[in-house]
N, C-alpha and C positions, 0 to 999 in steps of 0.2 A: 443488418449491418454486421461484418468480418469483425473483429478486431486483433491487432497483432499485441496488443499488453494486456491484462485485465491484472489490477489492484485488490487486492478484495479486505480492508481494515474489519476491525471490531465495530470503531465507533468511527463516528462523523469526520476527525480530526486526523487518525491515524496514518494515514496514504500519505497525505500531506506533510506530514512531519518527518518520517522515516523514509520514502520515495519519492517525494514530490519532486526535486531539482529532476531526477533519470524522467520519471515523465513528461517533462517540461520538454528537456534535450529527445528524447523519444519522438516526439509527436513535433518538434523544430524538425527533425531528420524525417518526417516524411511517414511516419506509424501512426496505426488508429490505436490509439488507447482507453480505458476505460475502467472506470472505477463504482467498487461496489463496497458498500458497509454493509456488517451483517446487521447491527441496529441503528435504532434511533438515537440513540445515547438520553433517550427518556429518563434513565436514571442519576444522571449526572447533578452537579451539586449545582452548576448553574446552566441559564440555558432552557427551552423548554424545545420538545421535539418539530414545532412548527418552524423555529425559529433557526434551529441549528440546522434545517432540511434546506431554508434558503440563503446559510450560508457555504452547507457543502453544493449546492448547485452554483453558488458564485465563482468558489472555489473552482470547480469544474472547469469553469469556464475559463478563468485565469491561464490552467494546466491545459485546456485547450482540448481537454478530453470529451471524446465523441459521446460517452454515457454515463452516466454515473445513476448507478441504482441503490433500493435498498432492501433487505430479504426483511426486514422488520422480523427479527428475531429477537428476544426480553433481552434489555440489556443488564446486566450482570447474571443473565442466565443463561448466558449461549451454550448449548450442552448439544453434541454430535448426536443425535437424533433421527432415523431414519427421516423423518417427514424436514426438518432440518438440511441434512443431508441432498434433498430431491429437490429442494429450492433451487440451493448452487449447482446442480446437476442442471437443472432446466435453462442457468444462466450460462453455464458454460457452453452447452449446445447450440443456443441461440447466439453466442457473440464466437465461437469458434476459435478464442485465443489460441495465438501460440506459445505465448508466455505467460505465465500467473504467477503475482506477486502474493507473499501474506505474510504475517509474524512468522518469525522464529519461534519454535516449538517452547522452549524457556524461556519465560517471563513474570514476574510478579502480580502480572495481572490476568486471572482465571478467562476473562473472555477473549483476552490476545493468545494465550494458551490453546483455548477449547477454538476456536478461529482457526485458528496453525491447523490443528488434529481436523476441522472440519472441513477444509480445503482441500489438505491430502488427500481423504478419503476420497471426496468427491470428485475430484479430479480422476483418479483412478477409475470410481465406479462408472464414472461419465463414461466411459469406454466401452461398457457390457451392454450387448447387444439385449441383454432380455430385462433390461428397467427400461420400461417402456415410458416415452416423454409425448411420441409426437412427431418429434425432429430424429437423425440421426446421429449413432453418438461420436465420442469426440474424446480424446484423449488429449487434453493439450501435451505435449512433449518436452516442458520445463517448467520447474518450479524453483521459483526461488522467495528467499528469507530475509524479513528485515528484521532491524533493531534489534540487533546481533547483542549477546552478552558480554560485557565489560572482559576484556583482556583476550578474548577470541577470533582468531585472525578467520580476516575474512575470505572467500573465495576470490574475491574479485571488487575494485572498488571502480563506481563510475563516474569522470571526471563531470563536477558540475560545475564548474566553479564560473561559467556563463549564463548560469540560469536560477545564481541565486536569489536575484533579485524578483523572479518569476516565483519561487519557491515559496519566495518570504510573504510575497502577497496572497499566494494562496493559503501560508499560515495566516495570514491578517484578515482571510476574510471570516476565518470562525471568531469573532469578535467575542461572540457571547463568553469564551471561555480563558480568554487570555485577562492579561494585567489592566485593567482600569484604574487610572490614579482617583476619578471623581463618582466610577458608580459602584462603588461599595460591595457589598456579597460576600458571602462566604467565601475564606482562601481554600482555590485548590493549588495542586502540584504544577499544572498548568499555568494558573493566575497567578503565582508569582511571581513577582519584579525580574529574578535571573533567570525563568523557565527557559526565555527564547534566547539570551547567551548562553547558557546550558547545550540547546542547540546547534547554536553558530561552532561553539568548542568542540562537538562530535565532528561538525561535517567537512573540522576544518584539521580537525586531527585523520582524518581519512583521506582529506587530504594530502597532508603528509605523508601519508605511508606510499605514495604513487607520484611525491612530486609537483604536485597541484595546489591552489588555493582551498577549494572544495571537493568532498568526495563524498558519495553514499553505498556503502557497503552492503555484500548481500552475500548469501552463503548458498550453494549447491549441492545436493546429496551425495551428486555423480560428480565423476573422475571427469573435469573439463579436459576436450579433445582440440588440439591444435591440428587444423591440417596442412595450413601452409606458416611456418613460422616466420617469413620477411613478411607477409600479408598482416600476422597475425599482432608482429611488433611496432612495425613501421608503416602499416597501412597498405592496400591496394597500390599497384604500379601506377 
């Protein structure tokens, strides 16, 4: 199977939080997309890795995405690793993206971090003829970044603002990790009562910035190229 998006989070929850609306709207427009976590989020405060596996496949299913894999890489130890590295090389040969999503390089969290740097790479190196996989190689031809840092204008924000309701449920299907008023747990940053208005306030402030109710932001390394501007503003004829 092609696919024209591939996601690739740290953890279980990530995709969903930071690009879920674009692949919702992605995959309504007719693209295969598809999502990859690099771990189990085994390490997580709540949640155990059986458990959090069948709700990012629910998830999946919500977002309507054709795959959703996982490299099973230690979670709070993802470190760019040849053997690391050759995982996501074999995945990206195999689904063929033309777009690959992942963290923005700056983050407070070392596996969103080390994520970011291990996609770059791999992306790149997926294109050299002499790492041999099997398949042949593949350079997908765009990358882009979520969960952009606080006050950093983005490259480009995409209008969600019809597929929040697609979004929200695929945040709701990681149940394990969100607010429970009656099953107790240890608070994380996530399980907090405001996490998912927290949320709503990014996607809606991104909104703003283009006009819209919802938006989810993403940043590009290259110079975006306009080649027809009435197409590019106003749409095809």
């Amino acid at each position: 199977m092609l696919l024209d998006i591939l996601a690739v989070g740290a953890h279980p929850d990530d995709v969903e939080l930071f690009a879920g609306g674009t692949l919702a709207k992605m995959a309504a427009l007719g693209y295969a997309t598809g999502i990859v976590d690099a771990t189990r989020g085994e390490l997580g405060t709540r949640g155990t890795p059986a458990v959090r596996a069948k709700e990012a496949a629910a998830a999946a299913a919500i977002l309507k995405a054709k795959v959703r894999g996982n490299l099973r890489l230690p979670d709070g130890g993802v470190a760019v690793t040849p053997a690391a590295r050759l995982k996501l090389i074999k995945v990206l040969r195999r689904y063929r993206p033309r777009i690959v999503m992942t963290h923005y390089w700056e983050d407070a969290h070392p596996d969103h971090v080390h994520t970011s740097r291990l996609v770059t790479e791999a992306v790149h190196h997926a294109g050299l003829a002499k790492i041999v996989t099997g398949r042949e190689r593949h350079r997908p031809p765009v990358v882009l970044y979520f969960r952009l840092p606080l006050g950093m204008a983005p490259s480009f924000v995409v209008d969600v603002s019809d597929y929040g309701d697609v979004r929200d449920a695929a945040i709701a299907a990681h149940r394990s990790q969100l607010y429970d008023p009656g099953g107790g747990g240890l608070e994380t940053v996530v399980s907090r009562p405001d996490f998912l208005s927290h949320v709503e306030g990014v996607h809606s402030f991104y909104g703003t910035m283009i006009g819209k109710r919802k938006g989810e932001a993403f940043h590009y390394r290259e110079t975006l190229e306009v080649r027809d501007l009435c197409a590019h503003f106003f749409g095809a004829k």
